[in-house]
DOVEX-905746 format. One record per atom (N, C-alpha, C): residue number from 1; residue in three letters; chain; atom name; x, y, z. Coordinates in pm, whole numbers, plus 50000, padded with zeros to 5 digits. Layout:
<pts>
NUM;ala;A;CA;X;Y;Z
...
</pts>
This chain:
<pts>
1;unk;A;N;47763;50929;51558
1;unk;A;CA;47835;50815;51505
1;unk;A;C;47801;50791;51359
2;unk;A;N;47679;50799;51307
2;unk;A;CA;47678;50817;51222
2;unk;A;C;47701;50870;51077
3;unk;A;N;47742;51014;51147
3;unk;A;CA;47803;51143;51048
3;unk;A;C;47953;51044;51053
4;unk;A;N;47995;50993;51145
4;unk;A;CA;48128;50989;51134
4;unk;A;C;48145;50855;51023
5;unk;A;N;48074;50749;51019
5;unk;A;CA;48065;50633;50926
5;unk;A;C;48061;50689;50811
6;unk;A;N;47995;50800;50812
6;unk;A;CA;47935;50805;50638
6;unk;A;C;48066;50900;50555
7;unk;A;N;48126;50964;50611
7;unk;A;CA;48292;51047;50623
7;unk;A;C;48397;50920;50578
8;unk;A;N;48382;50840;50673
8;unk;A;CA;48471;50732;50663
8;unk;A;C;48449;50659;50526
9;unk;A;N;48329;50636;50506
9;unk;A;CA;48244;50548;50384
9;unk;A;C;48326;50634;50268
10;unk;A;N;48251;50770;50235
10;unk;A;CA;48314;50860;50183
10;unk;A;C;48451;50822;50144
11;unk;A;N;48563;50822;50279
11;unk;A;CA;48695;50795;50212
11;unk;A;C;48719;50673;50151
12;unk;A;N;48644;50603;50203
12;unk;A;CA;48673;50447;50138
12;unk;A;C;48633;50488;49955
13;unk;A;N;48523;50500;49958
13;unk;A;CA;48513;50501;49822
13;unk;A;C;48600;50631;49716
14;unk;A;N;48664;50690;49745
14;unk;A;CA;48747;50810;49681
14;unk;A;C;48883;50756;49679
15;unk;A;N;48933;50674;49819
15;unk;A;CA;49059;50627;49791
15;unk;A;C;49053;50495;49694
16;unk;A;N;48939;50421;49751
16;unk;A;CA;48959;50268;49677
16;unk;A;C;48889;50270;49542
17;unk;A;N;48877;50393;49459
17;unk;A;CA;48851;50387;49359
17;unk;A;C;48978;50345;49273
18;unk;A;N;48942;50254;49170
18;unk;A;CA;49039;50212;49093
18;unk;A;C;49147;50094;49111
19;unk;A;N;49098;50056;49238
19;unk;A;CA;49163;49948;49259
19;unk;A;C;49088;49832;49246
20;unk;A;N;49079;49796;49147
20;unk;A;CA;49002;49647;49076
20;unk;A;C;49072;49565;49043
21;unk;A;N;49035;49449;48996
21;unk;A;CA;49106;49343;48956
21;unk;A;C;49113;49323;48826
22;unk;A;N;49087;49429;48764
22;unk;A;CA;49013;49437;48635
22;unk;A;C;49167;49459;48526
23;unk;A;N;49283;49444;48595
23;unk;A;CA;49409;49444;48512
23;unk;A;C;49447;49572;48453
24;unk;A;N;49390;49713;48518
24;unk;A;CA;49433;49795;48470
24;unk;A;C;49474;49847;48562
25;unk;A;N;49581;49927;48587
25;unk;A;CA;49621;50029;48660
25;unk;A;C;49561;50097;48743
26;unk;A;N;49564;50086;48912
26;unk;A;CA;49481;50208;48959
26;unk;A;C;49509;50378;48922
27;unk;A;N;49358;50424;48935
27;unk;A;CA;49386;50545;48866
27;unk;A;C;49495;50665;49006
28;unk;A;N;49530;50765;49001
28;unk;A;CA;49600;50821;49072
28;unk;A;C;49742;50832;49089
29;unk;A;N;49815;50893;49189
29;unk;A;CA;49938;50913;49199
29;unk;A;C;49973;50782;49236
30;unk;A;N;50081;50714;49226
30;unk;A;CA;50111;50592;49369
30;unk;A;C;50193;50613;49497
31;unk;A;N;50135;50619;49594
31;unk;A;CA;50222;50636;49704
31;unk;A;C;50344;50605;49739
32;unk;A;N;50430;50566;49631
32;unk;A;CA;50550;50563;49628
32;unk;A;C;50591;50530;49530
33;unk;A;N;50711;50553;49495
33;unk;A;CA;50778;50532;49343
33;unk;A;C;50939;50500;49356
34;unk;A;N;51008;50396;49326
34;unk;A;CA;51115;50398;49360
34;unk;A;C;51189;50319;49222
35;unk;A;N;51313;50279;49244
35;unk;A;CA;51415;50180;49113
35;unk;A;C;51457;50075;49146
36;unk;A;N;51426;49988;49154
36;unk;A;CA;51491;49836;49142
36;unk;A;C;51675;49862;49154
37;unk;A;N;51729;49821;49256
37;unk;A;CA;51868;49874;49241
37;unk;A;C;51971;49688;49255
38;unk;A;N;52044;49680;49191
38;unk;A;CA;52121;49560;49222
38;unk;A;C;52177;49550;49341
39;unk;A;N;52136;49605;49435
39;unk;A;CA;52148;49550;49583
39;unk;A;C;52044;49485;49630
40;unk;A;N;51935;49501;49597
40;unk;A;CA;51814;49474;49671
40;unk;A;C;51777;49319;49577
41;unk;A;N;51884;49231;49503
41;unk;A;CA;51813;49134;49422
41;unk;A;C;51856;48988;49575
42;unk;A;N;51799;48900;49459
42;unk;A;CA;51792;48795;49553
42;unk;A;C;51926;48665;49501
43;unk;A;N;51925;48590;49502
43;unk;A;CA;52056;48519;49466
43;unk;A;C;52051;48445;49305
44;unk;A;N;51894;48478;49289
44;unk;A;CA;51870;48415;49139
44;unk;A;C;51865;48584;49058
45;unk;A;N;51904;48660;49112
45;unk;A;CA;51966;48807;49019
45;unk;A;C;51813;48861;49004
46;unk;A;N;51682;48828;49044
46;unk;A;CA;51526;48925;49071
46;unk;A;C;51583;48908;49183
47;unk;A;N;51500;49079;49182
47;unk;A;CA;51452;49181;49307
47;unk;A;C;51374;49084;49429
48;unk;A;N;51480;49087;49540
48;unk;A;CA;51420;49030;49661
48;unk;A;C;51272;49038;49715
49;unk;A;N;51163;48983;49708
49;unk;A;CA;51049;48948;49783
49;unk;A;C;51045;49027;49949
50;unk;A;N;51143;49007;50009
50;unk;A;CA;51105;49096;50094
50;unk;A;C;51119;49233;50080
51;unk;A;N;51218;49314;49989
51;unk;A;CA;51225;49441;49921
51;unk;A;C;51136;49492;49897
52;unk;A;N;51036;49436;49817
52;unk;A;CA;50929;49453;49713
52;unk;A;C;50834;49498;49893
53;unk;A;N;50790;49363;49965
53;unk;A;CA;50691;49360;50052
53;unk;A;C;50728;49497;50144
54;unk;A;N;50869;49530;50154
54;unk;A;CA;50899;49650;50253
54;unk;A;C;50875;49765;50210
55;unk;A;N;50838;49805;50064
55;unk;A;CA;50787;49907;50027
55;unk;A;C;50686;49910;50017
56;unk;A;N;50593;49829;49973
56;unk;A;CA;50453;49837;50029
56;unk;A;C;50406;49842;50135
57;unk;A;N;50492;49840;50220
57;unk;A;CA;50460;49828;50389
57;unk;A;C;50430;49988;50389
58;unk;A;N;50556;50067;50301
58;unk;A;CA;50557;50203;50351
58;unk;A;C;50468;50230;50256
59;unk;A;N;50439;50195;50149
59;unk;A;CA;50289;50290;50072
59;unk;A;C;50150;50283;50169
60;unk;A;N;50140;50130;50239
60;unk;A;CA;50015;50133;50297
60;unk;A;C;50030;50249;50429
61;unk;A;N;50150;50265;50441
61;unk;A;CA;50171;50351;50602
61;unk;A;C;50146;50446;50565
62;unk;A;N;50161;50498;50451
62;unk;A;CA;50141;50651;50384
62;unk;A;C;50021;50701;50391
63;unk;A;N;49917;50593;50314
63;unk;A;CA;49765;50598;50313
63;unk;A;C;49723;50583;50440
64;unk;A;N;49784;50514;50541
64;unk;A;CA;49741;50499;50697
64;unk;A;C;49726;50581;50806
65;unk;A;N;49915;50677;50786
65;unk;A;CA;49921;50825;50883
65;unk;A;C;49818;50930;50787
66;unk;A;N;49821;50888;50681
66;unk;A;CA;49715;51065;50636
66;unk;A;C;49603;51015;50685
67;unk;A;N;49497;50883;50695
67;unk;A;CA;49385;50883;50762
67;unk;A;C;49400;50902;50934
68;unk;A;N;49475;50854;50978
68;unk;A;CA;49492;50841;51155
68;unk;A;C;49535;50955;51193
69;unk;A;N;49576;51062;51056
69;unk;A;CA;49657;51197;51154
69;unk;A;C;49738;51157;51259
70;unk;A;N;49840;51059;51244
70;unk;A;CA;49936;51029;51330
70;unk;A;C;50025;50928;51314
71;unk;A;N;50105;50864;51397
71;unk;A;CA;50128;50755;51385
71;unk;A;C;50051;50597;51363
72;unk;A;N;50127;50555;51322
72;unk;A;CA;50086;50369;51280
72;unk;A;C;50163;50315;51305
73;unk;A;N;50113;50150;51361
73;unk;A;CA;50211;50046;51346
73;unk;A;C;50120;49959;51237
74;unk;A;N;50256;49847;51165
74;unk;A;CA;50219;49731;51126
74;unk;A;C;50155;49658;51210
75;unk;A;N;50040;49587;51205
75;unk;A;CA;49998;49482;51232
75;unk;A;C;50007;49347;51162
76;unk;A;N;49944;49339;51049
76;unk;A;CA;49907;49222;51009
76;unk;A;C;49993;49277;50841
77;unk;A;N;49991;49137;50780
77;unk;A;CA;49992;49122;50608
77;unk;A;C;49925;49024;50552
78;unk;A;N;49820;49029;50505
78;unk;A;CA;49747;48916;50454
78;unk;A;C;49704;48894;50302
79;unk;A;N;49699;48785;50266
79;unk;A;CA;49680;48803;50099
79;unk;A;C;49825;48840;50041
80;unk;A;N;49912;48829;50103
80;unk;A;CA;49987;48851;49979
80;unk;A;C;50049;48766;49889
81;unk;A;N;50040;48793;49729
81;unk;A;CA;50023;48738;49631
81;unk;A;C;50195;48818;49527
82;unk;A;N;50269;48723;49456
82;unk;A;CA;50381;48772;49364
82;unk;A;C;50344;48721;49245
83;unk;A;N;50299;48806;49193
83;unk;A;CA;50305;48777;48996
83;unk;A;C;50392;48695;48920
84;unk;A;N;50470;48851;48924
84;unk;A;CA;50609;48844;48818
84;unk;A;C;50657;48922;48855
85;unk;A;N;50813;48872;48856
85;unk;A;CA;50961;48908;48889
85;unk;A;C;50985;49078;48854
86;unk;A;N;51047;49117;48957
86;unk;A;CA;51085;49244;48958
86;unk;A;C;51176;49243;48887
87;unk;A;N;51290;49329;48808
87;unk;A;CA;51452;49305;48762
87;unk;A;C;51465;49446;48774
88;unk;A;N;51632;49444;48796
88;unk;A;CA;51712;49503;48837
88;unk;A;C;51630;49647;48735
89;unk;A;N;51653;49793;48789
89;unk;A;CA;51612;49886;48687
89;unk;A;C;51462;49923;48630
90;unk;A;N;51383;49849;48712
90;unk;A;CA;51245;49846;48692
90;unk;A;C;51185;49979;48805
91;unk;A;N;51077;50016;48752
91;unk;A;CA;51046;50166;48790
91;unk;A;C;50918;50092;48883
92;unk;A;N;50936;50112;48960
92;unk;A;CA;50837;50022;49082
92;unk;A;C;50714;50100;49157
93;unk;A;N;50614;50128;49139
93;unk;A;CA;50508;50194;49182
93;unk;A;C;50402;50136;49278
94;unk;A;N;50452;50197;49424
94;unk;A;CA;50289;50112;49515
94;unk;A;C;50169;50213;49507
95;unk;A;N;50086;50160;49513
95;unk;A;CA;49941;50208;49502
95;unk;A;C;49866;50201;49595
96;unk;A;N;49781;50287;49695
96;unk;A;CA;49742;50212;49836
96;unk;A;C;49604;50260;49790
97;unk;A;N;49531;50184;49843
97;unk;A;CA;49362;50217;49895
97;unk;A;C;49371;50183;50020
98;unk;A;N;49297;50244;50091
98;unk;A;CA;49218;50238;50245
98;unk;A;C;49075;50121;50204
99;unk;A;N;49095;50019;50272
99;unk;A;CA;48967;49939;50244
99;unk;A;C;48870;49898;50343
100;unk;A;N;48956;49917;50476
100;unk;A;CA;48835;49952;50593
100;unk;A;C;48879;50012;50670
101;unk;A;N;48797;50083;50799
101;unk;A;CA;48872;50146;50887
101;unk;A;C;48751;50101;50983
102;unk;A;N;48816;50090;51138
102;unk;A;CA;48764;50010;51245
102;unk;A;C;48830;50111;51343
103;unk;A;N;48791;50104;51478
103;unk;A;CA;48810;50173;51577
103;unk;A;C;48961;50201;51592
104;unk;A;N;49032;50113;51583
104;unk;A;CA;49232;50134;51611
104;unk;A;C;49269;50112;51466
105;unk;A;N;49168;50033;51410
105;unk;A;CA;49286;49963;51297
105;unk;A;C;49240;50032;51172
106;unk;A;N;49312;50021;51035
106;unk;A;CA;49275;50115;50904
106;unk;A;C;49329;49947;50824
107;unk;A;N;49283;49878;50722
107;unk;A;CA;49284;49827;50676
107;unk;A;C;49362;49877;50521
108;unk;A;N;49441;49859;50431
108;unk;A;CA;49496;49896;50329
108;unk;A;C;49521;49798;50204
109;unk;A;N;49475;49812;50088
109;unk;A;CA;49523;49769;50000
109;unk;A;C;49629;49803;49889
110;unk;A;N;49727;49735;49917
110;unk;A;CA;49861;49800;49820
110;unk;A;C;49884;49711;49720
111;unk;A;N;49859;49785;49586
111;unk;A;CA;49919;49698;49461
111;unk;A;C;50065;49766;49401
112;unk;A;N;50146;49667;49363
112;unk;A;CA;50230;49705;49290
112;unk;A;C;50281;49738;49124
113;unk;A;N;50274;49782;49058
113;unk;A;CA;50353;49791;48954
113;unk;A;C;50494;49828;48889
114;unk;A;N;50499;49762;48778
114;unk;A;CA;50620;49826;48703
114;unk;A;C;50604;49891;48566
115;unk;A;N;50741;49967;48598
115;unk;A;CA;50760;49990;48425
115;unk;A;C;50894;49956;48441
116;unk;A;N;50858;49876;48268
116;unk;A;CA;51009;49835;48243
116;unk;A;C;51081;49909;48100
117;unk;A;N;51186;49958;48110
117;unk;A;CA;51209;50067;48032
117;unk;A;C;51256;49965;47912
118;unk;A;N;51331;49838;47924
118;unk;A;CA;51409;49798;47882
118;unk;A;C;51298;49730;47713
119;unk;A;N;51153;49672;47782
119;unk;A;CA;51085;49669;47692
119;unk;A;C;50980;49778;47669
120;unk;A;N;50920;49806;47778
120;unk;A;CA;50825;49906;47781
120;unk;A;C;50665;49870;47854
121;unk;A;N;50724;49725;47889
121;unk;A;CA;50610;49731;47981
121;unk;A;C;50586;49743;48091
122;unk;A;N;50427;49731;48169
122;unk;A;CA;50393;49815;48238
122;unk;A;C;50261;49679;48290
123;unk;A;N;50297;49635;48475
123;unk;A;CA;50202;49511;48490
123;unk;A;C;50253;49504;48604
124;unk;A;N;50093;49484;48681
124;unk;A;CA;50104;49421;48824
124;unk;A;C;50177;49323;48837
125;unk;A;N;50290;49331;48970
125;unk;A;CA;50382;49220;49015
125;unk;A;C;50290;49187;49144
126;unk;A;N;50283;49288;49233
126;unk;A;CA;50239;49224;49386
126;unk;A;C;50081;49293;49407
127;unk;A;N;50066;49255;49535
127;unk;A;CA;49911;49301;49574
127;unk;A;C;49920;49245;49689
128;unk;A;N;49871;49286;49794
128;unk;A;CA;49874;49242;49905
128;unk;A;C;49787;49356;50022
129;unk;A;N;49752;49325;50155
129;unk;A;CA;49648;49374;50225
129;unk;A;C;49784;49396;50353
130;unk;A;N;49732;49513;50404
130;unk;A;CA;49815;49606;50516
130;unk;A;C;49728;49580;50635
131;unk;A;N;49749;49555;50779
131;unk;A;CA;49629;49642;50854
131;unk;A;C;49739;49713;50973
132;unk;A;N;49715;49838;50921
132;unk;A;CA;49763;49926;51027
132;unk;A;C;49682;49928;51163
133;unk;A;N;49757;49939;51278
133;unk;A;CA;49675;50050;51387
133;unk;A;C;49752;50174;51462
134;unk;A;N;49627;50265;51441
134;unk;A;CA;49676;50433;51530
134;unk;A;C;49757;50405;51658
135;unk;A;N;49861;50466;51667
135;unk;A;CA;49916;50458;51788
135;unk;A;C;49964;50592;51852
136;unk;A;N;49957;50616;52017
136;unk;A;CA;49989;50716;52037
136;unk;A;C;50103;50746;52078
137;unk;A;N;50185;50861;52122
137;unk;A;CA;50316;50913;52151
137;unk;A;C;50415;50778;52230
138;unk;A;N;50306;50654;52307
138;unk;A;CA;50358;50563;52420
138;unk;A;C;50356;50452;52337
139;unk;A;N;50313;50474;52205
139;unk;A;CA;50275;50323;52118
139;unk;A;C;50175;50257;52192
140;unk;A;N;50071;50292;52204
140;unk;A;CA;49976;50249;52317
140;unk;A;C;49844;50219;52165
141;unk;A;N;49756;50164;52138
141;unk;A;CA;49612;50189;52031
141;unk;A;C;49545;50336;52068
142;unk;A;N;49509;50374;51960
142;unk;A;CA;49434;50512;51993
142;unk;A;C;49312;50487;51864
143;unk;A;N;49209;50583;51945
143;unk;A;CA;49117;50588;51805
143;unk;A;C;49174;50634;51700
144;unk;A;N;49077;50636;51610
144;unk;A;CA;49151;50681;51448
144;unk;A;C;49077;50811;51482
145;unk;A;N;49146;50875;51362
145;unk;A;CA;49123;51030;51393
145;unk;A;C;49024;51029;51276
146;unk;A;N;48866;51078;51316
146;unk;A;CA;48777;51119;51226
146;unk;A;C;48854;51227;51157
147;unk;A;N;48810;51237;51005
147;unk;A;CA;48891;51319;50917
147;unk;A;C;48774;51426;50917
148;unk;A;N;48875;51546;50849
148;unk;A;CA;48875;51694;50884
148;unk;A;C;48708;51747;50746
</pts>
């Protein structure tokens, strides 16, 4: 049990590097990358709040099936926090860290950013906490899959 904590520890600190509060960019790829499209706005013409939250759902799921080697469900969303307004055409980047992992469940932190072409900047809108759990072929809890 031990070998297996310190593996896990391991991933924690390699994925959740760079995710600080420290106002800079986490370092790495972001687990997803998509465009602000004028369908997805809300009735005051910014990008809908639940839009925004449904893609971070899928960045944290991303970081979730590569640790569980399998399926995930949503569980929980906690902490979540909106900056500043998405707009239409904005280059939208989620970012996930793994921030704990427990017997069923994988804990995730997803921040968001943009780039905005129109001026050129580049700044956390969202942030918010995932907690996945492993599920098997029946959607039943399964352990997490010690990594390889």
């Amino acid at each position: 049990m031990a070998v297996r904590a310190q593996v896990f520890y391991n991933i924690l600190w390699e994925r959740g590097r760079g995710m600080t509060d420290n106002g800079a960019r986490p370092s790495g790829e972001p687990a997803i990358r998509t465009i602000a499209m004028p369908a997805d706005t809300n009735p005051n013409g910014d990008i809908f709040g639940g839009w925004i939250m449904a893609q971070m759902d899928v960045a944290g799921a991303v970081a979730a099936v590569r640790l569980a080697k399998g399926r995930v469900a949503t569980v929980a969303v906690t902490g979540m926090a909106f900056h500043k307004p998405v707009l239409v055409g904005d280059l939208v980047s989620c970012y996930a860290a793994i921030e704990k992992v427990g017997r069923t469940s994988i804990t995730v932190r997803v921040e968001t950013w943009i780039d905005r072409n129109r001026s050129g900047d580049s700044y956390k809108v969202t942030e918010g906490t995932f907690v996945y759990v492993a599920i098997d072929d029946e959607g039943r809890p399964r352990l997490v899959s010690a990594p390889a």
